[in-house]
Every structure is written in structure tokens, then in C-alpha cells.
C-alpha atoms as one frame of an Amber mdcrd trajectory, in Angstrom:
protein
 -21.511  -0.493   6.518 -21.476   3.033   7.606 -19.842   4.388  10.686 -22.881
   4.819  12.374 -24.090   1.220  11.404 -20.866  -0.460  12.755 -21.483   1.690
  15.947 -24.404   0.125  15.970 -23.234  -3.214  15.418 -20.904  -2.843  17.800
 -23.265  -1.509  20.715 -25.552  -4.663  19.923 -22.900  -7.327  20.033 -20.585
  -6.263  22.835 -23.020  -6.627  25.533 -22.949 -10.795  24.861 -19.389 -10.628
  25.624 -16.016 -10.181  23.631 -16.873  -9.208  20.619 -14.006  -8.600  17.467
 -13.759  -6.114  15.036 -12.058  -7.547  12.272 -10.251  -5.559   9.982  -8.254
  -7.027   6.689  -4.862  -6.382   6.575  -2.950  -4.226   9.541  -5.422  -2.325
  11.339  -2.814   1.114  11.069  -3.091   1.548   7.983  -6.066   2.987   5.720
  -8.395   1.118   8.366  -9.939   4.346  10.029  -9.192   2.722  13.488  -8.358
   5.834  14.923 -11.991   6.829  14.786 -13.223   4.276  15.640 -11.357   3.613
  18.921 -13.026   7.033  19.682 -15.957   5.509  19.286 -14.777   2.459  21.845
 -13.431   5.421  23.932 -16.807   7.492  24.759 -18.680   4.517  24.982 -16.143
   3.159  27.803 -16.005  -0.092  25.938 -12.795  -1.863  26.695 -10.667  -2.643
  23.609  -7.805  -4.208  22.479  -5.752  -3.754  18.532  -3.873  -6.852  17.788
  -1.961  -6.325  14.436  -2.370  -7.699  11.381   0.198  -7.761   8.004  -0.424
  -4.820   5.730  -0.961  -5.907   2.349   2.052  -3.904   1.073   4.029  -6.605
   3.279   1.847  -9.452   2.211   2.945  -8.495  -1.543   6.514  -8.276  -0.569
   6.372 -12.282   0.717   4.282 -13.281  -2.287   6.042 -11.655  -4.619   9.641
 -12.785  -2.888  10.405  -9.379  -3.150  12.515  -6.274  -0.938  12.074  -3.229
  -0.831  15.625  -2.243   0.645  17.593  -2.837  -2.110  21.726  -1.875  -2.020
  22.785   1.231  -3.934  18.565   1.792  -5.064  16.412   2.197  -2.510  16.494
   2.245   1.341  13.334   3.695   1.748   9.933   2.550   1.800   7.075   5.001
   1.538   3.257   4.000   1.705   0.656   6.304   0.635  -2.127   6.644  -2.261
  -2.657   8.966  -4.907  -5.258  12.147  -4.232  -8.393  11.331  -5.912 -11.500
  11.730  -4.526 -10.179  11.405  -0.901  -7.314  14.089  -0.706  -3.727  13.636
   0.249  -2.255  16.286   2.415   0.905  15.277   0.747   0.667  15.905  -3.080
   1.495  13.321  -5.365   4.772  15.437  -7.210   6.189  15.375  -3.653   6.008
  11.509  -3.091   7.565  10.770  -6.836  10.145  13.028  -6.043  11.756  10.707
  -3.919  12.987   8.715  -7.222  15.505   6.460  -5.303  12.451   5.297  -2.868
  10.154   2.130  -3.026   6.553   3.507  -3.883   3.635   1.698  -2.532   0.190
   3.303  -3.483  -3.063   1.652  -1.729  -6.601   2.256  -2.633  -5.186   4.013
  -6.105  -5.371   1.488  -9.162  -8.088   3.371 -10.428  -5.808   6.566 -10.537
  -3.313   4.961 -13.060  -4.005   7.523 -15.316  -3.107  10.391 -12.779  -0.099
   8.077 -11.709   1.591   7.870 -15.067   1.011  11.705 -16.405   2.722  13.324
 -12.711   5.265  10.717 -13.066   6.523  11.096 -16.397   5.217  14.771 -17.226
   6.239  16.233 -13.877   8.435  14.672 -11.948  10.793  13.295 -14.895  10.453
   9.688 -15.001  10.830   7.416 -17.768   8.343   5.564 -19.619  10.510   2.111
 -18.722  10.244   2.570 -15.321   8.801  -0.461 -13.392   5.035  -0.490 -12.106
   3.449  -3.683 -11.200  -0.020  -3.955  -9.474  -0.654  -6.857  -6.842  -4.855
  -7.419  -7.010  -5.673  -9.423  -3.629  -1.875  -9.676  -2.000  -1.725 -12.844
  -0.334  -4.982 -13.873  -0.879  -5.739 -17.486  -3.235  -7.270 -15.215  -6.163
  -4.067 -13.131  -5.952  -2.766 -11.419  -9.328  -0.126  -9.869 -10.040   0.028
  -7.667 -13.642   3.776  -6.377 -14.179   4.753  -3.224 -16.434   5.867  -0.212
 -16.918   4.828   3.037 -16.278   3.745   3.122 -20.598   1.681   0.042 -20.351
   0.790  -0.619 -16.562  -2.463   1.397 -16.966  -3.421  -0.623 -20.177  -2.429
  -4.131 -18.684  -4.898  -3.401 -15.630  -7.758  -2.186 -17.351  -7.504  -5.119
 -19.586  -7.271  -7.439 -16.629 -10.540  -5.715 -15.266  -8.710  -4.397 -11.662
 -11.097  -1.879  -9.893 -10.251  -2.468  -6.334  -8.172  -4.030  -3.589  -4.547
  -3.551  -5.464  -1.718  -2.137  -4.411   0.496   0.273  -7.343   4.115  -0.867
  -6.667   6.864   2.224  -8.537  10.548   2.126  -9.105  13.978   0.357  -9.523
  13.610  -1.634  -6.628  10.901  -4.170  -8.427  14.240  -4.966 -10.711  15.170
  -6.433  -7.898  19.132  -5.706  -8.589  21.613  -4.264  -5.812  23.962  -1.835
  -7.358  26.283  -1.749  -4.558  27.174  -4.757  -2.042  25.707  -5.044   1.341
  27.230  -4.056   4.293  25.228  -6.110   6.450  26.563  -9.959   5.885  30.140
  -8.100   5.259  33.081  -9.194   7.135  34.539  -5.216   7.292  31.454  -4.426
   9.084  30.940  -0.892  10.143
């Protein structure tokens, strides 16, 4: 559906009472709420968002991973690679932040794009992990682990178009390389 068709939707079915708007995932992110709550907003129709879990989080339990990993990563950063929709951030900027847990949504079909800025531009190595999640969290859920010299390969052969999430860095190794403060005795 089109905007103006879930407008329309919308205009039909609220006037029988609630009515729900039901997004997958957390409605923040990637969801376009923002425009449509305009929508909701000139047409004085009373609304409410209750959130949902973002597939990036929906990975992380599946996948019984972290992304804040000691002495690697304490930063998470959620975005997706320019392609036909642009990013007002560019893509060198984002891979800069090499010591950062990269989550790219609506971008498995920009592998390609992915590997060349990492590794041509912003200086990472071939060996570096990238897995892709297909479906986080849902039963026809896979998960295809690489690197960034084979991810692009392994996904293509597994026939991913859509709904995936492009996980990048140390932190899929999962290993602390310093201790954590948190559960220490000498806390801070």
C-alpha cells in the first residue's frame, strides 16, 4: 500500500471504532510513523504508538548476542547503506567508527557497496566479521555468517533479497578484551 491508500484505509476503518495500525518491528525505526502521525494529526484522529522490538534487538536475543562488548565496542549505531533512498550520513562516515557495532537495515542488497567502502576506503580487513540475520526472530529466521570477503557470496547463494539486517565488526566475535567494570567489586 501507498501512503495515500493507507490514508484511505485508515479514514474507512476508524469510524467503526479503534482501529490499529500495525507496524513490524519498533514503530521508530524505518517505519515512516512520523508521517504518518501527521496524517492522524490533520485529520484530528486520536492516536496512540505502543512500541514494538526493533529487529536489530530481536537478532541480538536470537542470536544470544551483545553488542557492548569490554575493550571492543560500546557503541551501537543503526543505520543503512545509501542506495536508492539516500543517507544524509555517508556510508565512509559510519565505518569510520571501527570500534562500533554496525547494524545496517533495509541494505542486504547493497553488499557489494558495503564491502568495497569498507575495505577500499575506510581500511578494513577482508577477515572482518559480517553476518546477515534474514527474518530476526521470526520461525523462518536465518542467519548466514562471514566475513566481509565472502558475506556477499554466502547471501546471494542463500537467495536473501529482503528483510535482513547486515551486522559489521569485532563485536560478533563475541570476545571482551578488557574485564567489566560493572559486576566488579572495585566499582567506580
Amino acid at each position: 500500500m501507498d501512503y495515500n491508500d493507507i490514508y484511505a484505509f485508515i479514514e474507512q476503518h476508524v469510524k467503526q471504532g479503534i482501529f490499529v495500525r500495525l507496524h513490524t518491528g519498533d514503530p521508530s525505526i524505518y517505519s515512516t510513523i512520523a508521517r504518518q502521525i501527521d496524517f492522524l494529526k490533520s485529520k484530528a484522529i486520536e492516536y496512540e504508538v505502543i512500541p514494538g522490538v526493533t529487529a536489530a534487538f530481536a537478532a541480538a536475543s536470537s542470536l544470544g548476542i551483545e553488542y557492548t562488548i569490554p575493550g571492543v565496542s560500546q557503541t551501537l549505531i543503526l543505520s543503512r547503506i545509501p542506495g536508492n533512498a539516500p543517507n544524509p550520513e555517508p556510508l565512509i562516515n559510519l565505518l569510520n567508527c571501527k570500534n562500533s557495532s554496525l547494524v545496517f537495515y533495509l541494505s542486504v542488497r547493497l553488499m557489494k557497496k558495503l564491502k568495497e567502502t569498507a575495505i577500499n576506503e575506510a581500511g578494513y580487513a577482508e577477515e572482518t566479521p559480517c553476518w546477515v540475520i534474514e527474518k530476526a526472530s521470526w520461525p523462518e529466521e536465518r542467519v548466514i555468517k562471514g566475513t566481509l570477503r565472502d558475506i556477499a557470496i554466502k547471501v546471494d547463494d542463500a537467495g536473501i533479497k529482503g528483510n535482513a539486517l547486515v551486522f559489521l565488526g569485532h563485536f560478533l566475535q563475541q570476545k571482551e578484551t578488557l574485564s567489566s567494570h560493572l559486576y566488579s567489586k572495585k566499582r567506580v
